[in-house]
N, C-alpha and C positions, 0 to 999 in steps of 0.2 A: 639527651643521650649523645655518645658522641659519635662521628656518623663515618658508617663503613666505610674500609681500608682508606682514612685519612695518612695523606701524607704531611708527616711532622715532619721539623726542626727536632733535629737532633740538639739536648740541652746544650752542646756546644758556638750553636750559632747564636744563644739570644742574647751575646752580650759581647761576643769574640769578635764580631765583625771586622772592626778595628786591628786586631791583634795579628789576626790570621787569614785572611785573608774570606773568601765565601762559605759559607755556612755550608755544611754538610744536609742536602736533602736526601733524607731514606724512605724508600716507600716500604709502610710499616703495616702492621697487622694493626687492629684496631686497638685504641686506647685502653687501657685497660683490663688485656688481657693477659694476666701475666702468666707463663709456661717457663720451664724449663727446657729452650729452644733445643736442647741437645736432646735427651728422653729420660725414660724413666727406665726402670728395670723391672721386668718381671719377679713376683713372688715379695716384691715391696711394696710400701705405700705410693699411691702415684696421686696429685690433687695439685691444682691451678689454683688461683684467687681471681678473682673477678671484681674491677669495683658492680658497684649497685646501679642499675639500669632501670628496676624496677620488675624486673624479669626472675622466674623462680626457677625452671629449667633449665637444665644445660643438655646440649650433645656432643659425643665423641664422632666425628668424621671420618671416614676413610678420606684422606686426602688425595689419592690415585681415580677413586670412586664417586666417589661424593657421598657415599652410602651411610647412611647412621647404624651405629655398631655401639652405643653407649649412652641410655639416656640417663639423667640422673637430677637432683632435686639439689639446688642450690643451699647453702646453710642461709639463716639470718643474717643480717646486714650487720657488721660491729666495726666501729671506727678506730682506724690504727692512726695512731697517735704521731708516730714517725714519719710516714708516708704522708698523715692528713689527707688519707682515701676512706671511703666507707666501702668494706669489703665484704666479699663473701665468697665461701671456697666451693670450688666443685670436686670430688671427692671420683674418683675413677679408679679405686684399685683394684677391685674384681678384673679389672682390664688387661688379660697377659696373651692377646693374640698380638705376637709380633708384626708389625707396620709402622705406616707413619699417616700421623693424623694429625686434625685443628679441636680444636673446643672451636664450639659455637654459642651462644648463648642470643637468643634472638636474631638481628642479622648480625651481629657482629662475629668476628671471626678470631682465632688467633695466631703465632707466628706458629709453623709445622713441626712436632716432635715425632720422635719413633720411643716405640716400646718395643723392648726387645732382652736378652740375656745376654748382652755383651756392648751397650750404649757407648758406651764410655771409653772402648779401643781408641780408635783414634786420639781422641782428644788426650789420652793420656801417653800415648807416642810422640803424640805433636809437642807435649809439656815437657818428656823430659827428651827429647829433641833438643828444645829452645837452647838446652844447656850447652850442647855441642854448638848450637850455632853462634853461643854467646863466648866463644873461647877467644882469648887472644894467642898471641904467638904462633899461629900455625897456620897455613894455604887452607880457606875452605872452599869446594865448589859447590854447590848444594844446585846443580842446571836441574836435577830430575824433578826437584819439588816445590822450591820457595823460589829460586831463580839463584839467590846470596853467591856472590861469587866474592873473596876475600883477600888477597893476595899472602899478607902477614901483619897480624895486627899488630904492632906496639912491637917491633924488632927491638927498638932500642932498650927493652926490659932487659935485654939480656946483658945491660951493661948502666941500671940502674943506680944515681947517684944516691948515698945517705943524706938526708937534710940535715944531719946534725954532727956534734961531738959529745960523746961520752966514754967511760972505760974500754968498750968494747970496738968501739969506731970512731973516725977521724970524718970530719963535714968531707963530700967531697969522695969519700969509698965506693968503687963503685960495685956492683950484686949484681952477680945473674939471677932474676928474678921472671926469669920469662915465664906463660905458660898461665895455665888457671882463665877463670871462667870472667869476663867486663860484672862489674856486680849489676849494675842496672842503666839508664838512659844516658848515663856517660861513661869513661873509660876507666875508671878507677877500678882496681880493685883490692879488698879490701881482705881484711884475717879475719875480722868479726863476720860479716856473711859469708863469708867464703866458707868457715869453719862451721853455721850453722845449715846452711845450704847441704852440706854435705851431711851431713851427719840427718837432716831430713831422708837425704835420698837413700843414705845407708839404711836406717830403722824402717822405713817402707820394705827394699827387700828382704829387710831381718822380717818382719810383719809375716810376708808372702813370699818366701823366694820362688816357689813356684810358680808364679807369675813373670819369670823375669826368662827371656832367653838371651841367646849368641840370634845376630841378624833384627833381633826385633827395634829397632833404632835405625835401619838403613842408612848410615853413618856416610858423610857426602866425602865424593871424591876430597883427598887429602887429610880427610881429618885422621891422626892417626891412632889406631885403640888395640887392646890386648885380645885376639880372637878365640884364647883361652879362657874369657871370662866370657859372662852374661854382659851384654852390651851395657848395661846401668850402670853395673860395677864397673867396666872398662871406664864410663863417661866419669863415675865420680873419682877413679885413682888419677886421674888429669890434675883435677883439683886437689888431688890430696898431694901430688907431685910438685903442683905449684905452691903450695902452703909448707910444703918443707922446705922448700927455698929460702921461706921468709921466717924460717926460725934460726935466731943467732949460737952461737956457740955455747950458751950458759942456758939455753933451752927456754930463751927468753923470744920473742917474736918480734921482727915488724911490725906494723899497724896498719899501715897499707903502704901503694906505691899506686901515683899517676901524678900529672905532670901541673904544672904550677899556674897553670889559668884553665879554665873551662873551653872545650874546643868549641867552636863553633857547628852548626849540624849539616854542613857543607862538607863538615871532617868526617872520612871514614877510618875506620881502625889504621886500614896502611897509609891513609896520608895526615894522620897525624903526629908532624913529626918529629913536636915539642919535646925538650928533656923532660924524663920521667924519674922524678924523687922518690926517697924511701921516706916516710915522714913517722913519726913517732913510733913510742912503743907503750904497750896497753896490759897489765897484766889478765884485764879479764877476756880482752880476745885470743892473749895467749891460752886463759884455760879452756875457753870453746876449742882452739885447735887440737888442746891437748883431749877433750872430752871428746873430739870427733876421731881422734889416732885410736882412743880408747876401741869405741864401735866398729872403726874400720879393721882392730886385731881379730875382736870375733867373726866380725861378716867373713873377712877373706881368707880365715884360718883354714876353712875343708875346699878350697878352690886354687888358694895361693898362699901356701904357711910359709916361703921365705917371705914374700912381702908382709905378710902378717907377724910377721917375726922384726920385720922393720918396722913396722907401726908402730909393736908394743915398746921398740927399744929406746924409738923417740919420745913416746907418753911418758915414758919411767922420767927420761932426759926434761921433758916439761916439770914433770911433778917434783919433781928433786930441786928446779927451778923455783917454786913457787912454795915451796916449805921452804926454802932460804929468804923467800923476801914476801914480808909476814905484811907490809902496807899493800895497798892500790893504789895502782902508780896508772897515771894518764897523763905522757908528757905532752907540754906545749911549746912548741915555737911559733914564733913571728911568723908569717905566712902559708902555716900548712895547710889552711883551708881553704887557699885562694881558688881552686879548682878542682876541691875535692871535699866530701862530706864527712864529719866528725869522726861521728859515732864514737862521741866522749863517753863512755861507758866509765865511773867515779868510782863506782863503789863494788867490788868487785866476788861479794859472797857467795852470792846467788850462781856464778859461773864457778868458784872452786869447788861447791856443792857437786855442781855439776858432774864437774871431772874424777871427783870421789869417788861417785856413784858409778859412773859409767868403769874408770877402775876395778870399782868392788864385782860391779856384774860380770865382767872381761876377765878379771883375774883369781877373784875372789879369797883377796886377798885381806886378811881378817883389818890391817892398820887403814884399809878406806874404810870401814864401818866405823873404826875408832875416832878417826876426822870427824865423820858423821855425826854419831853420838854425841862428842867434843861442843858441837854446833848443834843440837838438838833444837834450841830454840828457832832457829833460823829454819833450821830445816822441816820443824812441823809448822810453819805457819801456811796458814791460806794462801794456792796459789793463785797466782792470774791464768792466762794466759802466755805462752812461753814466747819470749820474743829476746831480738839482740842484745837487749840490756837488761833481761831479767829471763834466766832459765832455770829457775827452782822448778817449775811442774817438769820436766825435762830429767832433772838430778833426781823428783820422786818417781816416776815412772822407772828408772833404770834403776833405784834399789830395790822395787816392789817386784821387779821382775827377777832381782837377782836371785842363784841361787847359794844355798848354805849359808843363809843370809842368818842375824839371828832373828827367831820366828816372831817374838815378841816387839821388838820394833818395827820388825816389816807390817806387821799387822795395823803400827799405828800409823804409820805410812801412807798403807792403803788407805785406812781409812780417811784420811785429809784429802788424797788426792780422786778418792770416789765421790767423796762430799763434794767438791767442786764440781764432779761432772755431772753432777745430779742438780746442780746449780745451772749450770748450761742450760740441761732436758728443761729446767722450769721455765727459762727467760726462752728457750723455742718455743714451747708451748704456749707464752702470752703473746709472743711477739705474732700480727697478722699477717708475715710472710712466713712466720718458721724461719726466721735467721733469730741466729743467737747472740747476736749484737746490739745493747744496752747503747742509749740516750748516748753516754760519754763515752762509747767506743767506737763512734763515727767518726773518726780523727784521721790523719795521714794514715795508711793502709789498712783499713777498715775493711775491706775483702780479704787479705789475709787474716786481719784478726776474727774473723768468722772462720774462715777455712782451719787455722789455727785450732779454733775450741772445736771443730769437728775432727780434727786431727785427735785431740786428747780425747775425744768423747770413743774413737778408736782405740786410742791405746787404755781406755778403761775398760774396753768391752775385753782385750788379753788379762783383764784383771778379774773381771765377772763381766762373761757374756749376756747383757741383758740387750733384748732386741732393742729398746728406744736409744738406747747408742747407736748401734749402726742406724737408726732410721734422724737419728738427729745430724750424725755425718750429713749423712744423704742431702737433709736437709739445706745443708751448705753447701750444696753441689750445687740443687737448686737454684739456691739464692744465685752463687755463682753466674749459670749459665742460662739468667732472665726473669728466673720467679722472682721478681723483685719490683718495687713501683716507677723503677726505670724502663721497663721491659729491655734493660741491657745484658749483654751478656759481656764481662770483667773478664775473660780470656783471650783475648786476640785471636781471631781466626776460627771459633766455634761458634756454632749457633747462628743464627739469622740476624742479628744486630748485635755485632761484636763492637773493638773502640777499633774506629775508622782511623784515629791520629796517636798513638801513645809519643808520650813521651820518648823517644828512643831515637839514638843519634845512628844507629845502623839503620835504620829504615830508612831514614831521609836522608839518610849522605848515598845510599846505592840503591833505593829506590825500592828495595826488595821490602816483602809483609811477611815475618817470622810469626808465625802461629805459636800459641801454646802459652803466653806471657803472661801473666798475672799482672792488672794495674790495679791499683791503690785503690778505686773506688770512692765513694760519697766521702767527703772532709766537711764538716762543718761545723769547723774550728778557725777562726777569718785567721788569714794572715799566712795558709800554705804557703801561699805564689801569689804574685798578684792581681792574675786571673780570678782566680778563686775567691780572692779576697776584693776584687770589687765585681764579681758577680752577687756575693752575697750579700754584699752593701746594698746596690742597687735594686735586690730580687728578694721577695718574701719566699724563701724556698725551704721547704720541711725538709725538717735533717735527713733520711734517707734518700732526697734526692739532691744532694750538696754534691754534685757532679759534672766536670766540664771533659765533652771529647774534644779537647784541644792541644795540639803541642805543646803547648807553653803551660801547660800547667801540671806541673809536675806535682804539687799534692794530692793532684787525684788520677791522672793519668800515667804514670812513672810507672815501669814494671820494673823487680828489683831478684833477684834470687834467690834470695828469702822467701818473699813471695811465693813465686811458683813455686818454690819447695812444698808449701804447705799443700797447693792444687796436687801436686806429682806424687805427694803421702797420701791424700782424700782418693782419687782416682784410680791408682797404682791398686788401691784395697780392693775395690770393687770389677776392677778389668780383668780380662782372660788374657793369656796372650794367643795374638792370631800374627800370622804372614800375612802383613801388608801389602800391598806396592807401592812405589812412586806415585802410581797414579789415582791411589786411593787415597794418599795423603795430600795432594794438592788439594787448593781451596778451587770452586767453584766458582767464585765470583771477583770482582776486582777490586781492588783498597786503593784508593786514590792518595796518594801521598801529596803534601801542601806546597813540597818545592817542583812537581811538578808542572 
């Protein structure tokens, strides 16, 4: 048995020693209790895993009290194959008096959640927070909450060099390109997430606009936002501002812009102060940014119809783009990627789908169906999971929602993209945490790609509301924040064992710990980083725990805005909005940062 409140070695130390200096000691709730450190929600299912102790009972605690308020009978012991735990669940959903409690299970104990009808506030503040705090181009002060003090990150955007020469520019042009959100643990940022980041946080308040107010983001000294919108919307026209920057005159886009070596994590935003390139161009991140002008016409049409009036006039200017140039075009030059990531996106159907769809729902305009149709084959196939280089379930979702759609093909529509979510419900259901994450989808951001299929299992419930949707989300919330055989929580700054070290060159260059981040989670797939890859050389570790909290490894600790997009769609469904304060969003505890 393993023996009460042992302090671990966080998986980061047993192999980093070397890399990063001392190992991270956590004093932890006992081995094998796994919770969803953050809580559960009343009037849902609530249930922990337990490995096998050899114990049949469980009890729910008053953790203020010590009082037992919940006893309950363990299920049979069944070995999850992923984890290579042998589990067993405790099942607590009759439990909706709001507190905060442990599982117990003999003496062992677990880390502390709350049950309550609003869990999830916070953390879903603090998520889409992150995005503000992840802005370039602008003074941020942020003393009331994270500390983040910013001065101007990446001035020099505003006079960004082209890396190349083609008909439309000369090597050497230089762009104002300032503005828009760091994509992830460097400073680059990019059209492809940029374009799907946004268009996450858009269809979230499309989802619930009722959930969204003016004030609820406490927006830090200098950042600056529209006090006529709901704070979200303010956050995302930021980025949709900096993503028209980067569409050229033929309504063709940039690819990204950042500067031509990797900064070092001593660099903060303002003193890095390397020239910043405009480097290729992509037709399929142009059609994301045009699929996200699409969404951004409708959300801001009854809040802001001239800006909505300019979204749709640049989607027209994309689409007009992209019925003239009928290839996938991904250019390359000699050193664009010297300090900055690809995101070679080849083939580029799956994103014109995209923008069709999103078209046809926004305008409903009968010639996107006909694209559609045109591409039927493409279009009914099975999707995956929607991600920067493949958003076919993304392109079905926004025709099945469209309206004056024809009824006959939306029907088959439906049906391919419900078949999949019901494909999800199955692999939750076998899997022994309830994550919906398959053998071969523990790869580079494997926490999003669960957050992701809970994202879609949402947007199938606006298709037919069946409750194991929403309870299969949920699930992935779960997983998210510690139901998991790491007992981690993959959000930065939530829950009782959050990642002490992400990947992220804002925190170690100013020392501040930005809550709300999405990391990548368990990779094991060898050859991320090469952390990663010689932990797993070295370490028989079952693929759900293929996880290092260490700087240096960005395949599994990297947060990206993609990413948290998918946490900020999950979250945003199930949160109220409440008035916050400063001081209810600060963390409670300290994040020891390594250049410290």
């Amino acid at each position: 048995m393993q023996s009460k409140k042992l302090c671990r070695l966080v998986l980061a130390g047993l192999s980093m020693l070397g890399t990063c200096g001392a190992a991270v000691l956590a004093e932890a709730a006992d081995a094998g209790m796994h919770v969803d450190q953050v809580g559960y929600l009343t009037g849902y299912e609530k249930a922990a895993m337990v490995t096998d102790s050899g114990e049949d009972d469980f009890n729910i605690i008053d953790s203020k009290t010590g009082q037992v308020v919940f006893t309950g009978k363990l299920t049979a012991a069944k070995h999850d194959e992923l984890s290579e735990e042998k589990l067993r669940r405790a099942d607590f959903t009759p439990l909706n008096t709001p507190g905060t409690y442990k599982l117990k299970v003999g003496s062992r104990e677990s880390y502390d959640f709350a049950i309550g009808d609003n869990v999830y506030a916070v953390p879903t503040v603090q998520t889409w927070r992150s995005f503000t705090l992840s802005r370039s181009g602008t003074p941020l002060n942020d003393k009331d909450v994270t500390g983040l003090q910013i001065k101007m990150g990446h001035a020099q955007d505003s006079a960004a060099q082209v890396y190349f020469t083609d008909k439309l520019n000369q090597k050497g042009d230089k762009v104002n390109v300032s503005g828009g959100w760091y994509d992830a643990g460097d400073y680059g940022k990019y059209t492809t997430t940029g374009a799907i980041a946004a268009a996450e946080l858009l269809l979230a308040y499309e989802a619930h606009p009722g959930h969204f107010t003016k004030g609820q983001l406490l927006f830090p000294t200098g950042a600056q936002h529209d006090n006529q919108l709901p704070d979200a919307l303010s956050e995302v026209k930021y980025e949709l501002n900096f993503l028209k920057k980067m569409m050229r005159r033929d309504g063709s886009t940039f690819h990204k812009v950042a500067g031509a070596q990797w900064p070092g994590f001593d660099k903060s935003p303002d003193t890095d102060t390397q020239e910043r390139f405009l480097y290729s161009t992509c037709t399929a991140s142009t059609a994301m940014y045009g699929a996200s002008l699409a969404i951004g016409a409708r959300v801001y049409q009854n809040l802001d119809a001239a800006y909505a009036k300019e979204l749709q006039k640049d989607a027209d200017k994309v689409w007009n783009y992209l019925s003239r140039t009928k290839e996938s075009i991904y250019r390359v030059d000699e050193g664009q990627e010297s300090g900055s990531g690809p995101y070679n996106d080849t083939n580029d159907i799956q994103e014109r789908l995209w923008m069709a769809a999103e078209m046809m729902r926004t305008t409903g305009d009968k010639r996107y169906e006909a694209y559609l149709k045109a591409h039927k084959a493409e279009f009914l196939q099975a999707p995956g999971f929607f991600t920067w280089d493949n958003t076919l379930a993304l392109a079905q979702f926004a025709y099945a929602m469209a309206k004056n759609a024809d009824a006959g093909f939306q029907a088959e529509v439906k049906q391919v993209y419900l078949a999949y979510a019901d494909k999800i419900v199955g692999k939750i259901k076998q899997d022994g945490f309830g994550c919906a994450l398959s053998k071969d989808e523990y790869t580079w951001a494997s926490t999003k790609n669960a957050l992701t299929q809970g994202d879609m299992l949402l947007m199938a419930y606006q298709l037919q509301p069946k409750a194991e949707y929403e309870e299969g989300a949920l699930s992935q919330i779960h997983y998210m924040f510690g139901r998991n055989s790491l007992d981690k929580s993959f959000l930065t700054g939530m829950g009782s064992n959050p990642p002490e070290h992400p990947h992220n060159r804002i925190h170690e260059s100013t020392g501040a710990y930005v809550p709300g981040l999405l990391v990548g989670g368990p990779n094991h797939i060898k050859g991320g980083d090469p952390d990663q890859t010689k932990y797993l050389e070295e370490n028989k570790v079952p693929v759900a725990k293929s996880y290092l909290d260490v700087l240096t490894s960005w395949s599994t600790n990297e947060y990206a805005i993609d990413y948290t997009g998918t946490a900020a769609y999950a979250l945003a469904w199930f949160a109220k909005p409440v008035k916050l304060t400063a001081d209810e969003l600060k963390l409670k505890r300290d994040f020891p940062s390594i250049t410290k």
